[in-house]
BADRENBA-459405 format. One line per 10 residues: number of its first residue (from 1); for each residue x, y, z of N, C-alpha, C. Coordinates in Angstrom, 2 decimals. Atoms other than C-alpha are relative to their C-alpha. Example, Ala and Ser with C-alpha at 12.3 -4.5 7.8 and 13.67 -1.06 7.14 Angstrom:
# residues 2
1 = 0.89/-1.19/0.00/12.30/-4.50/7.80/0.90/1.20/0.00; -0.82/-1.19/-0.06/13.67/-1.06/7.14/-0.77/1.09/0.73 $
This chain:
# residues 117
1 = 0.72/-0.05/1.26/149.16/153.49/63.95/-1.49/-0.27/0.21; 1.55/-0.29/-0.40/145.85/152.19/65.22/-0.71/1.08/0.40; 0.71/-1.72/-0.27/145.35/155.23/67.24/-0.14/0.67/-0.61; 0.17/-1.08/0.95/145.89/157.30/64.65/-1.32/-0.56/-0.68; 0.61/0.64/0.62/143.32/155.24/62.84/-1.86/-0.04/0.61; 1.04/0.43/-0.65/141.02/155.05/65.63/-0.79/1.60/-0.12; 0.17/-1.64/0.02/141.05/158.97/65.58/-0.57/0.71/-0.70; 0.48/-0.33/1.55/140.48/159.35/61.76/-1.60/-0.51/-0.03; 1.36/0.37/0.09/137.41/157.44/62.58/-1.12/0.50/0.59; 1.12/-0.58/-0.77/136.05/158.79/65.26/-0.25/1.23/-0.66 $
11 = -0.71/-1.72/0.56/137.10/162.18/63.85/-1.11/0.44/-1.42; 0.81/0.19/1.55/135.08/161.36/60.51/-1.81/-0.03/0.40; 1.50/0.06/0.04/131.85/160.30/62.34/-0.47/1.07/0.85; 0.41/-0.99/-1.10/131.75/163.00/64.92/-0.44/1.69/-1.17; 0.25/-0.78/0.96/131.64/165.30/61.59/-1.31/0.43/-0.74; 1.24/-0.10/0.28/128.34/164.48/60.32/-1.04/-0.09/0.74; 1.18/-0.53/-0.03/125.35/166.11/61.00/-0.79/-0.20/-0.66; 1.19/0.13/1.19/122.19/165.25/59.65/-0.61/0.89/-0.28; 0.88/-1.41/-0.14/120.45/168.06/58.43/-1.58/-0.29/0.61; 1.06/-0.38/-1.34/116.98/169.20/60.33/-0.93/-0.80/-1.12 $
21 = 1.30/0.52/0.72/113.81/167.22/59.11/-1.04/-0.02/1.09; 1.81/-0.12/-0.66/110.01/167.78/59.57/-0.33/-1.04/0.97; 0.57/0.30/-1.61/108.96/166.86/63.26/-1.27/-0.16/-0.38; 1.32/-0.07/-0.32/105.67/168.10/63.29/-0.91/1.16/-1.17; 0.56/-1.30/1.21/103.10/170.03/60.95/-1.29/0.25/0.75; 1.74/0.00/-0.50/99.81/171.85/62.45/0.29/1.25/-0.67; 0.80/-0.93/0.23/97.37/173.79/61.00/-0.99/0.51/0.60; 0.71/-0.91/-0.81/95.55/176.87/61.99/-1.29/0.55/-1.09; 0.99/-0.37/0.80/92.52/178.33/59.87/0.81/0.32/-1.31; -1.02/-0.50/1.13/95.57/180.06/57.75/1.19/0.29/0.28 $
31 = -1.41/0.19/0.08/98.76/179.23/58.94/0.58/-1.36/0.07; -0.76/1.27/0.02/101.05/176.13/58.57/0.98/0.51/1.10; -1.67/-0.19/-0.84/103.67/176.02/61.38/1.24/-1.67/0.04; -1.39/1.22/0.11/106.60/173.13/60.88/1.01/0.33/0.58; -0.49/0.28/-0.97/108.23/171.91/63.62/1.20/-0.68/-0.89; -0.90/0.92/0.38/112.02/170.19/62.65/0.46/-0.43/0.95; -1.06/0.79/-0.63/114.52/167.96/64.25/0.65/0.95/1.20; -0.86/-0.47/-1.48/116.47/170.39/65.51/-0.88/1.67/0.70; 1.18/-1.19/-1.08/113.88/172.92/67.34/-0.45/1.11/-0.90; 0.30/-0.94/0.59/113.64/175.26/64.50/-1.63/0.16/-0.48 $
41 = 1.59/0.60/0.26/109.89/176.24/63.41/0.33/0.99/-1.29; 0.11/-0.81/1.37/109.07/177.73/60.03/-1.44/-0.11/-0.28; 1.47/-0.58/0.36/105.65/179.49/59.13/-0.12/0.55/-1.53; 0.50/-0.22/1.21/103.45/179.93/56.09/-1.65/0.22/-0.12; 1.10/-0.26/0.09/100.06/181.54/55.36/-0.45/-1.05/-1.33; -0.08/0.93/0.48/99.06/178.41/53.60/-1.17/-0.07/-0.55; 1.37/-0.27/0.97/95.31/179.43/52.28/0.11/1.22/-0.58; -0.49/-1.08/0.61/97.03/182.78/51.19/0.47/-0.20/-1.76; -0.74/0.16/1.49/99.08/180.85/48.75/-0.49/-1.03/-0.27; 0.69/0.94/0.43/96.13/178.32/47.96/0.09/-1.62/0.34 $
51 = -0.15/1.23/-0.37/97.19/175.39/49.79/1.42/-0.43/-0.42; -1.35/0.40/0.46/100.71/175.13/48.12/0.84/0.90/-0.17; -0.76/-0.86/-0.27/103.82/176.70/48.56/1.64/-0.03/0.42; -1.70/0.39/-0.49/107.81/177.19/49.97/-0.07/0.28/0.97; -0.45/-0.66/-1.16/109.21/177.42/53.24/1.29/-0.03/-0.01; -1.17/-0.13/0.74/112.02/178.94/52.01/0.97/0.23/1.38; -0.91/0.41/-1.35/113.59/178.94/56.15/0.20/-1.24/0.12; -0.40/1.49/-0.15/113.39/175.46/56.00/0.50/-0.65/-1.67; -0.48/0.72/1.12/113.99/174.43/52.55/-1.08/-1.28/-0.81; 1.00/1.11/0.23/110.55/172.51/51.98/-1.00/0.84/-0.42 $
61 = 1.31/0.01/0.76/107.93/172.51/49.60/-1.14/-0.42/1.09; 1.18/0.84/-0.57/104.44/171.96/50.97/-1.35/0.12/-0.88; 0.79/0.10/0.71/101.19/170.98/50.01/-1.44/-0.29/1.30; 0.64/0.13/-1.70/97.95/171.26/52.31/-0.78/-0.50/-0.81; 1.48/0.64/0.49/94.80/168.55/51.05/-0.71/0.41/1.18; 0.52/-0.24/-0.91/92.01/169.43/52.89/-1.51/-1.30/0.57; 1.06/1.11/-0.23/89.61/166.45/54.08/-1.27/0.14/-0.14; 1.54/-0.22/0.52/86.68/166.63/51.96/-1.25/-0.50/0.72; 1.08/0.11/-1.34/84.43/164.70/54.61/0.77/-0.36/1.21; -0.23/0.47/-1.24/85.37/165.13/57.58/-1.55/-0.14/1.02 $
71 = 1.26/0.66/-0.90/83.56/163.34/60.50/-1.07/0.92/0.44; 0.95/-1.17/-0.90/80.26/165.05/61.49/-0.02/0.96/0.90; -0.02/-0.80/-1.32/80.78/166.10/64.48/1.16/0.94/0.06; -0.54/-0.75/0.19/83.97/167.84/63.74/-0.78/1.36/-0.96; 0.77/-1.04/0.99/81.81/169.64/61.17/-0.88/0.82/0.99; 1.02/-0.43/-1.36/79.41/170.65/63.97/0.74/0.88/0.45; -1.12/-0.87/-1.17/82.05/171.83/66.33/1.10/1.06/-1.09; -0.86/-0.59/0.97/84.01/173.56/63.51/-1.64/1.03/-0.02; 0.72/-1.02/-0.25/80.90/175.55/62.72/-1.11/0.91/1.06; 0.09/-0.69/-1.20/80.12/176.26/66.05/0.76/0.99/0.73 $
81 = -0.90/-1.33/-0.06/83.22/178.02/66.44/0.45/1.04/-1.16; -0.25/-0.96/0.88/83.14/179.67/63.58/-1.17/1.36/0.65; 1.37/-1.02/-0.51/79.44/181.47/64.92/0.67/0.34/1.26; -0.68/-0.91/-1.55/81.47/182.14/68.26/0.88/0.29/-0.26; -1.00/-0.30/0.23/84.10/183.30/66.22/1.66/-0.18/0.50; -1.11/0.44/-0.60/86.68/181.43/67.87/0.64/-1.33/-1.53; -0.09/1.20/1.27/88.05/179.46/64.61/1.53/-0.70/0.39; -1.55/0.71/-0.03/91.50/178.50/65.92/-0.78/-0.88/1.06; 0.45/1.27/-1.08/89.63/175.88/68.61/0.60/-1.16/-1.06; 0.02/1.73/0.86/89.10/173.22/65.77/0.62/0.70/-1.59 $
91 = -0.66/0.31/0.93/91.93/173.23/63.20/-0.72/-0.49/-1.11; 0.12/0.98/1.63/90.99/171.91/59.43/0.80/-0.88/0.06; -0.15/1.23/0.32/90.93/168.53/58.84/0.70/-0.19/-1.30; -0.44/-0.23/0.82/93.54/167.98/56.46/1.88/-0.78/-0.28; -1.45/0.74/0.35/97.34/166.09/54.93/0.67/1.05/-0.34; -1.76/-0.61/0.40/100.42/167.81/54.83/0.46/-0.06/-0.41; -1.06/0.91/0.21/102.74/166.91/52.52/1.38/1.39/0.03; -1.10/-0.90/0.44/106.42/168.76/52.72/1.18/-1.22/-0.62; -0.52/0.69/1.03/108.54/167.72/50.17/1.71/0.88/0.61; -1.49/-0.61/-0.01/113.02/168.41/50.61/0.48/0.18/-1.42 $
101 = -0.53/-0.76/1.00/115.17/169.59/48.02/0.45/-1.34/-0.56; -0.04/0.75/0.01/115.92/166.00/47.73/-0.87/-1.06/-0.51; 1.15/0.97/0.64/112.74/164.62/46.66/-0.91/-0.72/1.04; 0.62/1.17/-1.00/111.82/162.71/50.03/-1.32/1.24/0.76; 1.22/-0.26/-0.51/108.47/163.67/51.27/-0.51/-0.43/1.44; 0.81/0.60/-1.60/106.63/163.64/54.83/-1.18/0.13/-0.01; 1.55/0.37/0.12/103.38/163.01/55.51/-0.32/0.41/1.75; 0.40/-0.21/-1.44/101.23/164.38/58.33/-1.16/0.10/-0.05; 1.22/-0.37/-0.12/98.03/164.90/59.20/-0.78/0.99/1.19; 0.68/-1.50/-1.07/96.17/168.17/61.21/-1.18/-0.41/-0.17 $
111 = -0.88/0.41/-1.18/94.79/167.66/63.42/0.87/-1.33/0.44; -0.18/0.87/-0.37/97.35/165.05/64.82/-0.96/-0.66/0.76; 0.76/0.69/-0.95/96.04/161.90/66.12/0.40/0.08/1.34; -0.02/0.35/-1.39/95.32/161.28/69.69/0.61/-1.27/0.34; -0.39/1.50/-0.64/97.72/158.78/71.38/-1.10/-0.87/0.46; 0.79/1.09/-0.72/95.82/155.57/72.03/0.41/-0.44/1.27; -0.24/0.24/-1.38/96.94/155.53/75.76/-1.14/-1.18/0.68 $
């Protein structure tokens, strides 16, 4: 009877799966790419649809703020590659939010910080 018991248990937890949640979020001049849990990525032209929007492969709302001052020198180097037309170097400074069907929200920020190594 234990065994059987022990079985039902294991049997029960080996069942659930958590579903996939937001890893990672970077932005590109005009794309969002979201990274999840389990390796999947899901894309969105994210100044197309004004900063807010679905990622209807993943199942998440998002929302892009964009960092009204960012630090000088990013400003510099941001329109330095804009005049060398290289604009994917330096990402927009900017919060992420993706929201689940659930209500729970993640928070990120593009560009990620630099490990303090």
């Amino acid at each position: 009877m234990k065994k059987l018991l022990i079985c039902l248990v294991l049997a029960g937890c080996a069942g659930v799966i958590p579903a996939p949640q937001p890893q990672a979020a970077r932005l590109t001049a005009n794309q969002l790419t979201v990274t999840m849990t389990d390796a999947s990525i899901c894309r969105a032209d994210w100044r197309a649809a004004g900063g807010a929007g679905r990622l209807d492969a993943c199942g998440l709302d998002y929302a892009v703020t964009l960092d009204p001052n960012p630090n000088i020198l990013h400003q510099w180097a941001q329109d330095l590659a804009l005049a060398l037309n290289a604009t994917s170097a330096f990402p927009p400074m900017a919060e992420v939010v993706l929201t689940n069907a659930a209500g729970r929200s993640f928070r990120f920020t593009s560009p990620p910080p630099a490990p303090l190594d």
